[in-house]
SETI-430238 format. One line per 10 residues: number of its first residue (from 1); their letters; for each residue x, y, z of C-alpha. Coordinates in Angstrom, 2 decimals. Layout:
REM SETI-430238
NUM> a> X Y Z; ...
END
This chain:
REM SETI-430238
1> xxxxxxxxxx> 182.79 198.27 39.58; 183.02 195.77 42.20; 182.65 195.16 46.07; 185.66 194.59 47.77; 186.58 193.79 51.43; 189.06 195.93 52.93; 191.89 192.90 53.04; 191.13 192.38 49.45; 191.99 195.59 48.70; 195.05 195.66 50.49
11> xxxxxxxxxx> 196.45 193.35 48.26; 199.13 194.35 45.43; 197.10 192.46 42.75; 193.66 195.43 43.52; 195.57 198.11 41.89; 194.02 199.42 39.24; 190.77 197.98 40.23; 187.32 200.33 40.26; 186.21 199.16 43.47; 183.24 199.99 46.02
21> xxxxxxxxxx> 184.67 199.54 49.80; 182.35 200.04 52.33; 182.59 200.38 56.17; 183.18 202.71 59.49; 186.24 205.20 59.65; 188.16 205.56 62.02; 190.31 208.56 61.73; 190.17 211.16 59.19; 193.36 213.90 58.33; 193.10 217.12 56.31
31> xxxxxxxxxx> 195.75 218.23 53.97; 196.44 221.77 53.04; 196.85 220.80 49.63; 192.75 220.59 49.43; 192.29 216.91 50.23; 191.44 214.21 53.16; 192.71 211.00 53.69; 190.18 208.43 55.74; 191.58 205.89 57.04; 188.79 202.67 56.78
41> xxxxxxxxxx> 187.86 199.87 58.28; 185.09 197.00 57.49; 186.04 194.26 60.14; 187.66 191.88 57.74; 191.39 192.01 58.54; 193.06 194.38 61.40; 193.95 197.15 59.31; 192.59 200.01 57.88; 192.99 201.23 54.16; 193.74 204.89 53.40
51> xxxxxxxxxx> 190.76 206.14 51.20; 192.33 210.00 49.41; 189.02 212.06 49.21; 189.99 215.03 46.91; 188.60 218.31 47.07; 186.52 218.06 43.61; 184.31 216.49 45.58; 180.99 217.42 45.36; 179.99 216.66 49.21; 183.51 217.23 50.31
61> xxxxxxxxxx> 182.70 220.47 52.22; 179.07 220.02 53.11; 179.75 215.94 54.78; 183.54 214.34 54.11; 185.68 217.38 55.89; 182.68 216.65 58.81; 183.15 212.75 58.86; 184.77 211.43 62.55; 185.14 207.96 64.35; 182.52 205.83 63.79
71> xxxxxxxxxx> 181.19 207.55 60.92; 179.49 204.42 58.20; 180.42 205.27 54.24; 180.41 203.91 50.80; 183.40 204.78 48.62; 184.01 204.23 44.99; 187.22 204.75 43.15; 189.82 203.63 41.90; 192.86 201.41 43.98; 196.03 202.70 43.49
81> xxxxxxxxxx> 199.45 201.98 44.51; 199.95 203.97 47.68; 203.39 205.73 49.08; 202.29 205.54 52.46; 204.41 203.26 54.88; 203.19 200.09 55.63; 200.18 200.04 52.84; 200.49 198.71 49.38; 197.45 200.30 48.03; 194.99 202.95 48.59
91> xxxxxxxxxx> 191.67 203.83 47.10; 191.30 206.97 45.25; 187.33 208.36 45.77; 185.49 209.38 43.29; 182.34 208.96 45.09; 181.82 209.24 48.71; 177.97 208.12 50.42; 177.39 208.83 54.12; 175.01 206.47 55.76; 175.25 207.27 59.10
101> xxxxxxxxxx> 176.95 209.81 61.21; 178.53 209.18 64.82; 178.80 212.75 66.91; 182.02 212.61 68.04; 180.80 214.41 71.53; 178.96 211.03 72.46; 180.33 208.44 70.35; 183.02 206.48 72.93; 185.67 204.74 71.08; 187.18 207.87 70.17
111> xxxxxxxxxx> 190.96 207.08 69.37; 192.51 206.27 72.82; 193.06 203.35 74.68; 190.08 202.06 76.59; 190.62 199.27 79.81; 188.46 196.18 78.71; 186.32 196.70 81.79; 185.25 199.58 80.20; 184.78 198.49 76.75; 182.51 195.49 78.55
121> xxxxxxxxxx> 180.08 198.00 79.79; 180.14 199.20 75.51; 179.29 195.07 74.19; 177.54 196.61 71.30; 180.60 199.01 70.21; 183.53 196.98 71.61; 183.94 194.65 68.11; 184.78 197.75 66.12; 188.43 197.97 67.91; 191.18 196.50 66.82
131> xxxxxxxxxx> 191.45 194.12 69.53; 188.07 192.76 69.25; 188.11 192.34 66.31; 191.24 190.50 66.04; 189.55 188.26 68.69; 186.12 187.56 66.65; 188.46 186.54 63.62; 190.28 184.31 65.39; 187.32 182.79 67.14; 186.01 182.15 63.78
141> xxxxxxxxxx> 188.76 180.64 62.53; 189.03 178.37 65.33; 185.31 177.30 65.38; 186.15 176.59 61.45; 189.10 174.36 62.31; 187.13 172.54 65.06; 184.83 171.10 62.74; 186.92 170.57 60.12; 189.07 168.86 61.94; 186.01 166.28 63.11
151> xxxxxxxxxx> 184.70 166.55 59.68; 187.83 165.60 57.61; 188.33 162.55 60.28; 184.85 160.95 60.33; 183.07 162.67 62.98; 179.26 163.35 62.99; 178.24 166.56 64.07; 175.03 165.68 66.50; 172.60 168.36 68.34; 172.27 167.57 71.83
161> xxxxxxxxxx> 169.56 169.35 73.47; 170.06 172.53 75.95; 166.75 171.62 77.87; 168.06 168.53 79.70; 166.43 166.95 83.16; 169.92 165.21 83.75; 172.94 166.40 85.99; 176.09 165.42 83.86; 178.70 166.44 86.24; 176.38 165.75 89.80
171> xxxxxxxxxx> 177.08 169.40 90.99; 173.73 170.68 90.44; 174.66 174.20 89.80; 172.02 174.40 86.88; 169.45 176.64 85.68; 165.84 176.08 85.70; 163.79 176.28 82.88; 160.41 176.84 84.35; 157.01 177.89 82.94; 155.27 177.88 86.21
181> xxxxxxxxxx> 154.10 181.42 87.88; 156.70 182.44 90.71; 153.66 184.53 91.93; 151.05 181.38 92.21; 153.91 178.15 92.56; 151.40 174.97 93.11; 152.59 172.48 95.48; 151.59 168.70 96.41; 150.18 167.59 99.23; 153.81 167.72 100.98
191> xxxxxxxxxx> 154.51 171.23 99.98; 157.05 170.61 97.50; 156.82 172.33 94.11; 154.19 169.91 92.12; 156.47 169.86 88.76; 154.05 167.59 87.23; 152.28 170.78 86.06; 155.40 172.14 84.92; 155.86 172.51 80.98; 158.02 168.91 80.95
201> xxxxxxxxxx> 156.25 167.30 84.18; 159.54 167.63 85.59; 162.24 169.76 87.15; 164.22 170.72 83.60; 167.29 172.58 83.50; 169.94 174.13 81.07; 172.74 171.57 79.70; 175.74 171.59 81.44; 177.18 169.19 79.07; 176.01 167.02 75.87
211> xxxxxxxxxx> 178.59 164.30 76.84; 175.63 161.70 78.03; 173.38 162.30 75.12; 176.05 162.16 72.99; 177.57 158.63 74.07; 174.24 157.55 72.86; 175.04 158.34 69.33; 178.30 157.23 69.74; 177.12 153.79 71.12; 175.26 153.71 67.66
221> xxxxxxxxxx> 177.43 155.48 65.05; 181.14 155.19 65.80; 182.37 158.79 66.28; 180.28 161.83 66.97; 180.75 165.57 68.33; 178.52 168.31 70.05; 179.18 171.20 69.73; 176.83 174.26 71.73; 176.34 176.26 74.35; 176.41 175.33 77.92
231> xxxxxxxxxx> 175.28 176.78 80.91; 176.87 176.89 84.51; 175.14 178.19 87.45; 178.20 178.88 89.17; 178.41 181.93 91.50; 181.85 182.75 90.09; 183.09 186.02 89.06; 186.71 185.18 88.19; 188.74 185.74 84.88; 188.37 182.19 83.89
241> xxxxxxxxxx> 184.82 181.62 84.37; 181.11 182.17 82.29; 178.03 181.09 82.77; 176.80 180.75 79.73; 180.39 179.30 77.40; 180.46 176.79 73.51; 182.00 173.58 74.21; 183.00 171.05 71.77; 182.60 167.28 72.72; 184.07 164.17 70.86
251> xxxxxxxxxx> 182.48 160.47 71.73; 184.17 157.86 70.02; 183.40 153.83 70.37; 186.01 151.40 70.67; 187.99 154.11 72.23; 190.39 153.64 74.91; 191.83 156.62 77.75; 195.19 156.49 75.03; 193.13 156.79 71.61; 191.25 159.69 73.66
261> xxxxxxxxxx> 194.74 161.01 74.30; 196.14 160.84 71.25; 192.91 162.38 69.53; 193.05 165.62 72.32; 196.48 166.38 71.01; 195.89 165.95 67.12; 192.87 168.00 67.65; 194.72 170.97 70.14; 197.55 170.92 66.98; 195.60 171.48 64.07
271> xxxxxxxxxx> 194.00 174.31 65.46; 196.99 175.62 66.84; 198.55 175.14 63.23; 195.58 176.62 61.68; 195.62 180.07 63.16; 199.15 180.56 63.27; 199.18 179.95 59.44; 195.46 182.00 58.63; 195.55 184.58 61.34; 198.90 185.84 60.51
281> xxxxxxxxxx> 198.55 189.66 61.17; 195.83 189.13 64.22; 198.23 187.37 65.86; 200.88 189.50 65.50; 198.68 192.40 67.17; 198.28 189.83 69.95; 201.97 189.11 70.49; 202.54 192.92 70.18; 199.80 194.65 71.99; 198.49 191.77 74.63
291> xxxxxxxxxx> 200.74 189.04 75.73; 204.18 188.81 74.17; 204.45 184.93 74.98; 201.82 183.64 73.33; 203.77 183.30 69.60; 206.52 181.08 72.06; 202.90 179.29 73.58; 201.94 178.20 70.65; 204.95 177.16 68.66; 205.37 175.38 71.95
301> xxxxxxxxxx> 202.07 173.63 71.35; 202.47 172.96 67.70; 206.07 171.52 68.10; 206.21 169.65 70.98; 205.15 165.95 71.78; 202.72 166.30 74.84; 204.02 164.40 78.00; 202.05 162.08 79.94; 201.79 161.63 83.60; 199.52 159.81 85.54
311> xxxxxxxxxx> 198.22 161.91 88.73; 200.35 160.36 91.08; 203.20 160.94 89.44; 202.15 164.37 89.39; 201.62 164.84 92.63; 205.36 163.10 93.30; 206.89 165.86 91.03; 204.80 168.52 92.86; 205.64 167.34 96.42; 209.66 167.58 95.60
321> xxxxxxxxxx> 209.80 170.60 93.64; 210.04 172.91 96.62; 207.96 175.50 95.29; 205.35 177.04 97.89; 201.85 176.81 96.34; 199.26 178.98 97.77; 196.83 175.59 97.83; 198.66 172.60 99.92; 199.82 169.17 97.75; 198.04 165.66 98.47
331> xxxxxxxxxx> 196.75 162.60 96.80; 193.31 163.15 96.75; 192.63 166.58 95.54; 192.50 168.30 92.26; 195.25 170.23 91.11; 194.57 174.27 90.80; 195.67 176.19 88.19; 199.13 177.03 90.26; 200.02 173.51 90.34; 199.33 172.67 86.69
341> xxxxxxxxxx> 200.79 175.23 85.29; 204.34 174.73 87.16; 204.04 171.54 85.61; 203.85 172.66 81.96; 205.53 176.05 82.37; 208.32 175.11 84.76; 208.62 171.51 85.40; 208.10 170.12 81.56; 208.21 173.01 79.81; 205.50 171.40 77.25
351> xxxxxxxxxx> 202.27 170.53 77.11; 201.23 167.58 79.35; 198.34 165.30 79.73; 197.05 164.04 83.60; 195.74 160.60 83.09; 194.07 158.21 86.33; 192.88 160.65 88.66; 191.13 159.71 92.16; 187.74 158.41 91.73; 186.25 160.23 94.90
361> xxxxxxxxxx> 187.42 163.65 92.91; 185.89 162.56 89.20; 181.68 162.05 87.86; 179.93 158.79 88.06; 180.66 158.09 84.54; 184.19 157.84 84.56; 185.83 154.02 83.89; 187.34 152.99 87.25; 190.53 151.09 87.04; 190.42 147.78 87.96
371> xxxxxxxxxx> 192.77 146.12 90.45; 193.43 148.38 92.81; 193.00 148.52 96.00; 190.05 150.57 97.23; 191.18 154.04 99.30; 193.49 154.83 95.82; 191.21 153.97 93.60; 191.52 155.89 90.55; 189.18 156.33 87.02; 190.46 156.72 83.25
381> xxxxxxxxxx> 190.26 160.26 83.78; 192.95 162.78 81.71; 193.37 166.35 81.75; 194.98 168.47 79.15; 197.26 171.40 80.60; 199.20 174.14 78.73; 201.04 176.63 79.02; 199.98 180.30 80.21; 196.01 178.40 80.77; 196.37 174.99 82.27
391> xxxxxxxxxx> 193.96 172.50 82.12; 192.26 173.19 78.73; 190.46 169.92 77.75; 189.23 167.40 79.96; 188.14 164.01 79.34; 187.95 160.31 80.32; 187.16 156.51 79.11; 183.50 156.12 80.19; 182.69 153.45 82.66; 181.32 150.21 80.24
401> xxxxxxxxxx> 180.43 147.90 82.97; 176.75 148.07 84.21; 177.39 147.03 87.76; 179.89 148.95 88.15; 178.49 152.65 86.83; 175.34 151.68 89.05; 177.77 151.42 92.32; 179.74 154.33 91.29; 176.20 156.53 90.92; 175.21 155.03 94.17
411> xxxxxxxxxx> 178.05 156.37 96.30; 177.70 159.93 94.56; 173.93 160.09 95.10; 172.22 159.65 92.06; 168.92 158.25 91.45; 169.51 155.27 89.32; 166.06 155.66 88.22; 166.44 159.00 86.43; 169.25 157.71 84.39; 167.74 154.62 83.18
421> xxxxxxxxxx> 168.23 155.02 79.85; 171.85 155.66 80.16; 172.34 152.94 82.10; 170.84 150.81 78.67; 173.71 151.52 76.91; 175.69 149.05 79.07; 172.83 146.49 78.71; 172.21 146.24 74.94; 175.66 145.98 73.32; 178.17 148.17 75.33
431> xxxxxxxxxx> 181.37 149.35 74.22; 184.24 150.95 75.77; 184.13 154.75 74.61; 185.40 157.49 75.47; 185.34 161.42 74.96; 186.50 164.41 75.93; 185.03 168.37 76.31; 186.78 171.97 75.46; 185.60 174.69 76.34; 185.55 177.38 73.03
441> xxxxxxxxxx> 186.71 180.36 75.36; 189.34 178.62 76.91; 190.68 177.74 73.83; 190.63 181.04 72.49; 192.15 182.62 75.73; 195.22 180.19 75.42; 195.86 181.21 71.74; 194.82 185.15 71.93; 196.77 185.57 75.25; 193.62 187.77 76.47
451> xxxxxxxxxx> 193.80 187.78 80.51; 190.15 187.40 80.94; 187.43 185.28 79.83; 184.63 187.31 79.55; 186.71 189.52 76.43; 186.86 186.05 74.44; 182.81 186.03 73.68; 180.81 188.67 72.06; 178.37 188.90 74.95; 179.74 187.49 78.57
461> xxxxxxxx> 176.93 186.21 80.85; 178.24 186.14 84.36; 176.63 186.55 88.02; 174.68 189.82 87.22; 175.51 190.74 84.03; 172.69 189.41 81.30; 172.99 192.43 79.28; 172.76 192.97 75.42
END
């Protein structure tokens, strides 16, 4: 007899297999004739397989005729064609183990329809429904794709740290690490916190991003990604934000803003093409039950040539379109999500990359352009946008030039002094590189169709919520 998965014995070629299936049921149905049918699932496809528990039995009265949601079991039989509709097999029991029982007066994900606000205050019960656990397999297989993707075109994987002292995006909404006593904080002769007695003799804080440790590796071995958690101390409770979220990150030397582009939209295709041909049956539950434009999304993505526009021709296309956008049009600010995604949804109809963006709106790090004159200044920034999400990657060409980064950190704020060793890499041998980031969540939002953010991750970490 041998252990099977659930999808592996849903397939024509188990029958006639002695098989041991193992997992949580989810509904079970009495038949006058003497027997129950369970239906079963083990979390490693969407549906359930029908498990006929006969009479014979020995436990059948005492435990199987008392067996309810949630219920865990071991069953071991024989796989047999089934009659039902929309099954090719079931499993015939000739042996049914209880492990644990689930009272069905206080176990919650009885069979109804629960809003995901509830089923977030349930983290610990949520994956065993159908739609998160369509979402976990689909994560997977993304996170799967991502590095094979790097992997299969000469990528390094590198480990960036998540205890960083450095501020890669200047906003300072970080979190402390600390070891110091909130009860007894010392302080120098000023009255500042003395962080010299601190565990790293310095204020430390939670990566936002790996991009600057990782152009380090870049500057050394060609092409490299990160790929981690990252952590944003952003007071934010909307549908599109986390404060603890995976991000990927590419660096590449030798790379220019259009090698970075045309890397973002090989890399946003194969994993598009990957779950559309592995997550056949998940995604048709997402189509169906969540969003039913996300199959067109994606084809959309898969198909289509991505269209490039610089930011000012963006904002051109904005200011004539007539549309009234809840946030006002001008060179010089950043485009909300209304604005990008008329621009992929309506304008273009196709995905679209956003390439030279203002300076005064971009990080330190950012290549400036050169010849231009100085109030429209722009960097080698580009944004990926599309459709249903908007901006879903964003990257740039890093600045290469030493005086230049050292002005450009200057006018933002920065202490030259506590990036010195970034500043290195365009003394000893620069390059031009560049990179991009993507957030995980994101990703999986735009091919899942879920509405918010915090039902793409097993456990969501927002302003208040640090449960589980």
């Amino acid at each position: 007899m041998e252990k099977l998965s659930v999808r592996e014995a849903r397939l024509a070629d188990a029958i006639g297999r002695q098989a041991l299936l193992q997992g949580w049921i989810r509904t079970r149905r009495d038949s006058k004739g003497g027997f129950s049918f369970l239906e079963l699932n083990d979390g490693s496809c969407l549906a359930n397989i029908q498990v006929v528990a006969d009479g014979d039995l020995p436990n059948y009265e005492s435990e199987i005729k008392h067996l309810s949601a949630g219920c865990s079991v071991s069953v071991r039989g024989e796989i047999k064609a089934s009659g039902g509709k929309g099954q090719a097999t079931e499993l015939h029991a000739a042996d049914v183990t209880v492990h644990g029982w689930a009272d069905p007066e206080e176990f919650p994900l009885q069979k109804k329809r629960h809003s995901m606000e509830k089923l977030r205050e349930w983290a610990h019960l949520r994956p065993r429904t159908n739609t998160f656990g369509a979402v976990m397999r689909v994560r997977n297989r993304i996170c799967r794709s991502i590095h094979d993707f790097f992997q299969e075109d000469g990528f390094l994987y590198i480990h960036t740290p998540i205890i960083t002292a450095s501020d890669c995006e200047g906003a300072g909404e970080m979190f402390r690490v600390t070891t110091l006593d909130p009860e007894n904080v010392p302080r120098d002769a000023k009255g500042a916190v003395d962080f010299s007695q601190d565990f790293f003799d310095r204020p430390s804080y939670l990566t936002v991003s790996g991009q600057l440790e990782g152009e380090i590796y870049a500057t050394a071995l060609g092409k490299i990604y990160t790929f981690g958690p990252t952590f944003r101390a952003e007071n934010s409770n909307t549908s599109r934000h986390l404060a603890e979220f995976w991000m990927v990150e590419p660096e590449a030397a030798f790379f220019e803003l259009t090698d970075n582009m045309n890397l973002a939209e090989r890399f946003l295709k194969r994993i598009v093409n990957d779950v559309l041909a592995n997550c056949e049956e998940d995604m048709q539950f997402f189509h169906e039950r969540i969003d039913k434009t996300v199959m067109e999304s994606l084809q959309t993505i898969a198909e289509r040539n991505f269209e490039r526009l610089s930011y000012t021709e963006a904002i051109d296309i904005l200011e004539k379109s007539g549309e009234k956008f809840e946030f006002p049009i001008a060179w010089g600010t950043d485009l909300q999500a209304e604005h990008e995604r008329f621009l992929t949804e309506k304008h273009l109809k196709a995905p679209v990359i956003l390439y030279d963006y203002p300076a005064a709106i971009k990080p330190f790090y950012m290549k400036v352009n050169e010849g231009e004159v100085e109030n429209r200044r722009t960097v080698r920034a580009m944004d990926v946008l599309v459709p249903r999400v908007g901006e879903i990657i964003g990257g740039s060409q890093r600045e290469d030039q030493l005086d230049v980064l050292t002005a450009r950190m200057e006018e933002q704020g920065l202490n030259t002094a506590d990036y010195w060793w970034y500043l290195d890499l365009r003394k000893f041998g620069t390059v031009p590189h560049s990179g991009f980031g993507l957030g995980l969540e994101r990703m999986v939002q735009a091919v899942t169709g879920m509405a918010n953010i915090r039902d793409v991750i097993p456990f969501p970490r927002t302003p208040g919520n640090a449960e589980f």
